[in-house]
The first five atom37 places (N, CA, C, CB, O) and aatype in JSON, in Angstrom:
{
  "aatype": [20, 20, 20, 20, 20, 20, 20, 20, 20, 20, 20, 20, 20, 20, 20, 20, 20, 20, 20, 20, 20, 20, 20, 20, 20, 20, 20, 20, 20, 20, 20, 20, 20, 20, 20, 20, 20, 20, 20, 20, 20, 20, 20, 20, 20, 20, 20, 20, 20, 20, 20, 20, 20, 20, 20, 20, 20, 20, 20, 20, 20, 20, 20, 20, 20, 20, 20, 20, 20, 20, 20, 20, 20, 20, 20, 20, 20, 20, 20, 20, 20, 20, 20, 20, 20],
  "atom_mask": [
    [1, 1, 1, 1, 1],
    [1, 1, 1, 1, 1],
    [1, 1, 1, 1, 1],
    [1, 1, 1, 1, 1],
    [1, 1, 1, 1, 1],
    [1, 1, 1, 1, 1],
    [1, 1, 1, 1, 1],
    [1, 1, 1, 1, 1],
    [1, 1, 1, 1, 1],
    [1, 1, 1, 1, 1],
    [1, 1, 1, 1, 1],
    [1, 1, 1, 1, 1],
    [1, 1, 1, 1, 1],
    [1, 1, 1, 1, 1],
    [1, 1, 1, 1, 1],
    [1, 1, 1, 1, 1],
    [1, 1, 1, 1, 1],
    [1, 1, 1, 1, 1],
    [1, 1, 1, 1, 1],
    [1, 1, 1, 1, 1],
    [1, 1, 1, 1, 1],
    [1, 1, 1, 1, 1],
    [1, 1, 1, 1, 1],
    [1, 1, 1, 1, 1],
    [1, 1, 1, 1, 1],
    [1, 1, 1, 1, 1],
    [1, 1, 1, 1, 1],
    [1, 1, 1, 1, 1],
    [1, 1, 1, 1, 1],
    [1, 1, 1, 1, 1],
    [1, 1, 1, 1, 1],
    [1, 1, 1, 1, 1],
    [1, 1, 1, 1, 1],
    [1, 1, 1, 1, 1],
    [1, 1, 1, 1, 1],
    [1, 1, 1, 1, 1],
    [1, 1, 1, 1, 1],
    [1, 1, 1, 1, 1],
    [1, 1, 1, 1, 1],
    [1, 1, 1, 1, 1],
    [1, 1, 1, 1, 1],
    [1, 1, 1, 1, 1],
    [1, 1, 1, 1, 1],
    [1, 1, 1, 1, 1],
    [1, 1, 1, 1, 1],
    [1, 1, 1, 1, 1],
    [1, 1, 1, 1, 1],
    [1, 1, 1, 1, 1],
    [1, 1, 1, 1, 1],
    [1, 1, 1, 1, 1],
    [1, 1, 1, 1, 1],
    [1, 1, 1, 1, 1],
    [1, 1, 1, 1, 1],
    [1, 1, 1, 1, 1],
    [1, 1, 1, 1, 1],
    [1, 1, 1, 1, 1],
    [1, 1, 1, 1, 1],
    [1, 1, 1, 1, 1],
    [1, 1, 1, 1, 1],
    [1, 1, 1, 1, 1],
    [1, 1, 1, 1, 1],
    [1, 1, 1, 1, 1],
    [1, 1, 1, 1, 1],
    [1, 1, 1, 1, 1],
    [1, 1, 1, 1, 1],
    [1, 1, 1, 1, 1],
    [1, 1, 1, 1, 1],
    [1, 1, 1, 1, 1],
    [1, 1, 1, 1, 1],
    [1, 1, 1, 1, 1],
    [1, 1, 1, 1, 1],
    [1, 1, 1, 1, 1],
    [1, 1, 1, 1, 1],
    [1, 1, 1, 1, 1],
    [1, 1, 1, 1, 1],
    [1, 1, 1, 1, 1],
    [1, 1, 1, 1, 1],
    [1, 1, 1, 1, 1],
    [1, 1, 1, 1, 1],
    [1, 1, 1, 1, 1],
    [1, 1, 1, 1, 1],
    [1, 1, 1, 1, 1],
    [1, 1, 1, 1, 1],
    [1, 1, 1, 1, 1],
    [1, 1, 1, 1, 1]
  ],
  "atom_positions": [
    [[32.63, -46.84, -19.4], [33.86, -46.22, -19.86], [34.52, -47.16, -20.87], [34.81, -45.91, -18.67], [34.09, -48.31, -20.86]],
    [[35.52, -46.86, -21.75], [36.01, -47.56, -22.91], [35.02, -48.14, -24.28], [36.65, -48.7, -22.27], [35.45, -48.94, -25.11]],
    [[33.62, -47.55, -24.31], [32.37, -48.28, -25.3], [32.37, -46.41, -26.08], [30.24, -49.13, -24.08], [31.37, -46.15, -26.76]],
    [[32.89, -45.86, -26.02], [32.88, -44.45, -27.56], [34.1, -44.24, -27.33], [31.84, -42.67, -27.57], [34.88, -44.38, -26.39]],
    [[34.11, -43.6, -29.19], [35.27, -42.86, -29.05], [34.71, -41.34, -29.76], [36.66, -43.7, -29.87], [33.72, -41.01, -30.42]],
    [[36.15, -40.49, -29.11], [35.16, -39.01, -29.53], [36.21, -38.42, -30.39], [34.62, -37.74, -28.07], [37.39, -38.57, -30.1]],
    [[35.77, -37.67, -31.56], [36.63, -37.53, -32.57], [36.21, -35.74, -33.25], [36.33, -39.01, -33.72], [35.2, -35.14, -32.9]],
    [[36.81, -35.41, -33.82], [36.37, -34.28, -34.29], [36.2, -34.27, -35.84], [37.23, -33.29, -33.82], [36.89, -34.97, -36.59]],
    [[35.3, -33.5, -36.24], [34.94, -33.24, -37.98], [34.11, -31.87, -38.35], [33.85, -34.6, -38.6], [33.12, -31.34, -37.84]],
    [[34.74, -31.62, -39.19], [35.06, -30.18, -40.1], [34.7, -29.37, -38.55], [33.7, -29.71, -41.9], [33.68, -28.69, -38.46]],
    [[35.37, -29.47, -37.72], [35.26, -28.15, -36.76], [34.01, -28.71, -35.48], [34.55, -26.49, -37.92], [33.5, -27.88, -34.72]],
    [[33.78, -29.76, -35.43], [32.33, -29.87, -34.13], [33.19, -31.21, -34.16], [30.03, -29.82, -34.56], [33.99, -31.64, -34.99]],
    [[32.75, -31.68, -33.04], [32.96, -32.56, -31.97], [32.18, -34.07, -31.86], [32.62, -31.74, -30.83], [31.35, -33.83, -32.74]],
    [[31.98, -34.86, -31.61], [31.29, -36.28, -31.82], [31.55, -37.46, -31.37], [31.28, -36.6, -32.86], [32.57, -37.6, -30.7]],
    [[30.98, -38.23, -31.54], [30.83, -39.56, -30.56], [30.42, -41.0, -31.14], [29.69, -39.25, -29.49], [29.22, -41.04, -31.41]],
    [[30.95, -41.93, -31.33], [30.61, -42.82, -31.62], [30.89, -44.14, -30.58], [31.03, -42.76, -32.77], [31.81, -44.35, -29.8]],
    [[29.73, -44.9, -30.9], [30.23, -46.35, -30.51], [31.35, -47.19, -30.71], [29.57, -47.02, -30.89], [31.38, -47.35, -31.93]],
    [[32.36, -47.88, -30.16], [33.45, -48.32, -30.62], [32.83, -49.4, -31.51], [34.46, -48.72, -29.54], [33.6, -49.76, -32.41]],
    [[31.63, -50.01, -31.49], [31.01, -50.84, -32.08], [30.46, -50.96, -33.28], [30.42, -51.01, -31.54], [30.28, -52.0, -33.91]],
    [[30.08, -49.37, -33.72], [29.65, -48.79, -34.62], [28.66, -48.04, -34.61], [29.55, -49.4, -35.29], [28.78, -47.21, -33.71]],
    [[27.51, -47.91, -35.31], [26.41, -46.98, -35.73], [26.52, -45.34, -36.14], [25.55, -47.05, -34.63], [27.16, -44.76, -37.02]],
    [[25.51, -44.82, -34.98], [25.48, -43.51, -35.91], [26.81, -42.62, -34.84], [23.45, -42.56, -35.98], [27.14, -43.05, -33.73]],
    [[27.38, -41.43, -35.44], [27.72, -40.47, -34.23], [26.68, -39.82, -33.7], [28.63, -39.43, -34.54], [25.59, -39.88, -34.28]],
    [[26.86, -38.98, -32.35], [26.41, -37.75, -31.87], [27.15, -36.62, -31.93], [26.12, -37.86, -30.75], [28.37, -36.72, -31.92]],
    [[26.63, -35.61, -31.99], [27.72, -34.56, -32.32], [27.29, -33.86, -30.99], [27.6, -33.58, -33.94], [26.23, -33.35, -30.63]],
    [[28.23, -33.99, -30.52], [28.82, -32.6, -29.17], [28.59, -31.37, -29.1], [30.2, -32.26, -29.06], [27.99, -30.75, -28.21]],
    [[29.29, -30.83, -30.49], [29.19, -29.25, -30.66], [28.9, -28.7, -31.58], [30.09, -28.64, -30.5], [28.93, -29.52, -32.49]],
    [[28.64, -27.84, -31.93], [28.53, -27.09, -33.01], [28.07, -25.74, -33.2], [27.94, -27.67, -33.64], [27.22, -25.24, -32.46]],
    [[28.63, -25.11, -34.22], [28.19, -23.7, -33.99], [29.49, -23.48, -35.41], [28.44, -22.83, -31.97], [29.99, -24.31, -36.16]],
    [[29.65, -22.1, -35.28], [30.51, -21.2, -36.01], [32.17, -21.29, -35.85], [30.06, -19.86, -35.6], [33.01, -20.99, -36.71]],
    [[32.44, -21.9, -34.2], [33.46, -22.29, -33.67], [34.19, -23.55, -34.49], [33.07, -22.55, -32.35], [33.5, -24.2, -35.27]],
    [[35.65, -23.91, -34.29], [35.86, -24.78, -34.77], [36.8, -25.82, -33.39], [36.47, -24.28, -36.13], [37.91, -25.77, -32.87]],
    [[36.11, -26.31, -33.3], [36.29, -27.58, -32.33], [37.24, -28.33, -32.47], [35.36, -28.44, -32.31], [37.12, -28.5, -33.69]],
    [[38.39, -29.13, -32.09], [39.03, -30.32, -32.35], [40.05, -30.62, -31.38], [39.56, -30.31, -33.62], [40.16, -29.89, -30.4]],
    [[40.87, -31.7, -31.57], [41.84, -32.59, -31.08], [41.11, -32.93, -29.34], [43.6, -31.73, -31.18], [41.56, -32.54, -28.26]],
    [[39.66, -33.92, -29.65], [39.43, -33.62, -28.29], [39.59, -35.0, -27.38], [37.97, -32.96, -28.16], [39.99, -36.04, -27.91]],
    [[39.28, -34.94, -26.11], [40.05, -36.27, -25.6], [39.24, -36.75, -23.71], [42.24, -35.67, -25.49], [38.86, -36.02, -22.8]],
    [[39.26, -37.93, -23.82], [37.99, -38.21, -22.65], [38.69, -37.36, -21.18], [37.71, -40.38, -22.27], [39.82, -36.89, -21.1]],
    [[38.03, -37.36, -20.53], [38.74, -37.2, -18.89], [39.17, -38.54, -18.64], [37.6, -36.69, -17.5], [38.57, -39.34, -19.36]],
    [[39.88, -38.98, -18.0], [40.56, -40.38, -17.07], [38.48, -41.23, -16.81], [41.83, -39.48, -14.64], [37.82, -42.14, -17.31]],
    [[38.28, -40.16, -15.75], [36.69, -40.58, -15.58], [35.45, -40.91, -16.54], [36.2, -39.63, -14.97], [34.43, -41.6, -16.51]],
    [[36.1, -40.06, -17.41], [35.1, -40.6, -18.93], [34.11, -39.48, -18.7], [34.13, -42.53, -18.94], [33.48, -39.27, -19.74]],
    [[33.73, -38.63, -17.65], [32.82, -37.28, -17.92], [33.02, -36.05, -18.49], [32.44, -36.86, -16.96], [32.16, -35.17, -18.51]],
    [[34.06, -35.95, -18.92], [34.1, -34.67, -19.28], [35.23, -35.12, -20.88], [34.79, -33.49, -17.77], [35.82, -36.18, -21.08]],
    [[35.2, -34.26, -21.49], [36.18, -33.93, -22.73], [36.63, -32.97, -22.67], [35.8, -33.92, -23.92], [35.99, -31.93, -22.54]],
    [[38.1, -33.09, -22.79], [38.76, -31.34, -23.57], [39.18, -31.5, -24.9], [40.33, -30.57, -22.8], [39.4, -32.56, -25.47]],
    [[39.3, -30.06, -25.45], [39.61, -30.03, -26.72], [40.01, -28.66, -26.7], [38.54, -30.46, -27.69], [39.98, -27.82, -25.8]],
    [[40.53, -28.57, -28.24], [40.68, -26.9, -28.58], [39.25, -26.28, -29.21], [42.03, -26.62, -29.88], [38.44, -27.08, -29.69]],
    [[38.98, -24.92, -29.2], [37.92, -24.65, -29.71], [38.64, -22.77, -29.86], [36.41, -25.22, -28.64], [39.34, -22.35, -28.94]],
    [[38.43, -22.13, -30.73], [38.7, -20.94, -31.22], [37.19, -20.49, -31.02], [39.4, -20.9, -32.73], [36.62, -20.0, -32.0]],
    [[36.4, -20.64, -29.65], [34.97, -19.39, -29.73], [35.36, -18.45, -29.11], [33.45, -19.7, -29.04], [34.63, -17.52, -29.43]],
    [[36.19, -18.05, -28.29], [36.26, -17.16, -27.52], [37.25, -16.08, -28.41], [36.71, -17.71, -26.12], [37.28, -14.94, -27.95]],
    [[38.15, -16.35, -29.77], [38.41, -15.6, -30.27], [39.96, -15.88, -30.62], [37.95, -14.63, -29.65], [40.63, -15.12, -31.3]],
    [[40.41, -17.03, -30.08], [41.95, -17.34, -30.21], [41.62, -18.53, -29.78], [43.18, -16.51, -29.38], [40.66, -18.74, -29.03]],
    [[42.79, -19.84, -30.48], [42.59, -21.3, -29.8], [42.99, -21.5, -27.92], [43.77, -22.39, -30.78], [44.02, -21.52, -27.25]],
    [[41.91, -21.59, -27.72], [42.13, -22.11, -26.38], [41.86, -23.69, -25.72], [41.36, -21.26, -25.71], [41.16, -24.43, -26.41]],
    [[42.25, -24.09, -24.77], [41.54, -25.28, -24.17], [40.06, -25.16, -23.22], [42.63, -25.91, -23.26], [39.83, -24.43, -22.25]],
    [[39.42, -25.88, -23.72], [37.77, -26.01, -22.98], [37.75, -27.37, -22.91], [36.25, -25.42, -23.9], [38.45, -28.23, -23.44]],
    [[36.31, -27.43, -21.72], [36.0, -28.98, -21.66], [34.81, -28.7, -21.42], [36.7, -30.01, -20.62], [34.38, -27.71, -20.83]],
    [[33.89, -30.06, -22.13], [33.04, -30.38, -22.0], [32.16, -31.12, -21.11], [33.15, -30.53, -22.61], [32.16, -32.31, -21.42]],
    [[31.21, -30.79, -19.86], [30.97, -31.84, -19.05], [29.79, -32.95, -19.79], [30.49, -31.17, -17.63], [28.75, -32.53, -20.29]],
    [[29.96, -33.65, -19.77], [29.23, -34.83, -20.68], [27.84, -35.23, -19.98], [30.26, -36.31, -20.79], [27.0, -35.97, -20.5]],
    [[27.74, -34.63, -18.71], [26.53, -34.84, -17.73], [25.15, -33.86, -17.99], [27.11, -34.52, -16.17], [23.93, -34.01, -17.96]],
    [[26.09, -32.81, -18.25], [24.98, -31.6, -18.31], [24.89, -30.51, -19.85], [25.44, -30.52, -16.88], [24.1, -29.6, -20.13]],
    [[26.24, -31.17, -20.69], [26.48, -30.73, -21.71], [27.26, -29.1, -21.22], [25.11, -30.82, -22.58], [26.89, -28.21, -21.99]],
    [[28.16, -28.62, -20.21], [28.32, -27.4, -19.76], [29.25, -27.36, -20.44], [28.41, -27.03, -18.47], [29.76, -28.48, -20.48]],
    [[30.11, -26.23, -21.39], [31.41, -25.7, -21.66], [31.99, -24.98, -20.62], [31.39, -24.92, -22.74], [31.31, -24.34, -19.82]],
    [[33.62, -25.04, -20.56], [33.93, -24.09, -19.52], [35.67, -23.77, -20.55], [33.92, -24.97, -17.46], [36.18, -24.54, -21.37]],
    [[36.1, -22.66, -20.18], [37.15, -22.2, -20.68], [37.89, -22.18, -20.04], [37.17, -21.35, -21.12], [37.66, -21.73, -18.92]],
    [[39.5, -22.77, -20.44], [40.11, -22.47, -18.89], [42.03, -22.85, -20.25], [39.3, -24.29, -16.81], [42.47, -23.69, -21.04]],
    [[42.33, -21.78, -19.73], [42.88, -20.49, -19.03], [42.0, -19.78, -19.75], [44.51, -20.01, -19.12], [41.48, -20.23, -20.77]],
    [[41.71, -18.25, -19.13], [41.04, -17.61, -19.03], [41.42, -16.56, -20.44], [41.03, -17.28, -17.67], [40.64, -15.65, -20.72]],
    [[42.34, -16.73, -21.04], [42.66, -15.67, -21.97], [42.01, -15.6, -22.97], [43.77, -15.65, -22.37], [40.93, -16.19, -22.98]],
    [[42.52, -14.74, -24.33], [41.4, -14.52, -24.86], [42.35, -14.73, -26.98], [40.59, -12.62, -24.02], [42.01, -14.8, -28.16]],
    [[43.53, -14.72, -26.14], [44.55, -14.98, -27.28], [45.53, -15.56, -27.13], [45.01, -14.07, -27.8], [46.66, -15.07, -27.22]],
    [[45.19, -17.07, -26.83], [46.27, -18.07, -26.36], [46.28, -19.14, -27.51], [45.91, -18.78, -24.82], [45.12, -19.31, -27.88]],
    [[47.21, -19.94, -28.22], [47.39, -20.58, -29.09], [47.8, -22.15, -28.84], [48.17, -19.86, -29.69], [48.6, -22.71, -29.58]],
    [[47.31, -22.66, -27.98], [47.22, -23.92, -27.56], [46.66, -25.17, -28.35], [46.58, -23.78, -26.56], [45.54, -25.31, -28.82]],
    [[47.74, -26.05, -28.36], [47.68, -27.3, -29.61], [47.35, -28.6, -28.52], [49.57, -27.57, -30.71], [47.68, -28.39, -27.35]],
    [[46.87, -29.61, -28.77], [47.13, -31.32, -28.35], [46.93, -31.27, -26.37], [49.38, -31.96, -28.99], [47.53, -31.52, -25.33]],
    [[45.81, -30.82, -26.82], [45.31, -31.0, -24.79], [45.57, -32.44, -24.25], [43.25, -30.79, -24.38], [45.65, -33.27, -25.14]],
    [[45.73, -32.94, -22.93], [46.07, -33.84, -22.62], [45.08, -34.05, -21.2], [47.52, -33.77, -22.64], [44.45, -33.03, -20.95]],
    [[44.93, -34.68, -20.67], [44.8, -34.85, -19.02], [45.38, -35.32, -18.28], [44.04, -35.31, -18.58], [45.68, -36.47, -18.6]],
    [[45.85, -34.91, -17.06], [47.36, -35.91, -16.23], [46.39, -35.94, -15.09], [49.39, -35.0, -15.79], [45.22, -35.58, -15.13]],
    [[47.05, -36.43, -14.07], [46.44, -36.96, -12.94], [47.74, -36.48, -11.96], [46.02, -38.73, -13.05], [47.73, -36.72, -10.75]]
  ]
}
């Protein structure tokens, strides 16, 4: 935990070493991905992503690569996800 940081570009998602080299990219597709941010645990990421048809919050599990959507709507306009504890 604390060795990447994950950042977003032109719309997909990514990963780099705090150290340097190459990124990995997370996501990608037609969707546009961004403002995304670790879990406390470092497994999972949320972010905004407009696939479902309106900006919503999703997260990424970093174990298995799973998306999940959550709130469930389908035209919600949600900015700057966070994680609290």
């Amino acid at each position: 935990m604390g060795k990447t940081i994950v950042f977003d570009f032109l719309g997909d998602i990514y990963s780099i070493p705090i150290s340097g080299g190459s990124a990995t990219q997370l996501t990608s597709g037609m969707q546009f991905d961004a403002q995304p941010r670790y879990s406390p645990d470092g497994t999972q990421i949320i972010f905004i992503s407009d696939e479902s048809g309106g900006e919503n919050v999703w997260t990424l599990n970093l174990g298995d690569n799973e998306k999940s959507k959550s709130p469930k709507g389908t035209d919600n306009r949600y900015q700057g996800p966070e994680w609290t504890s």
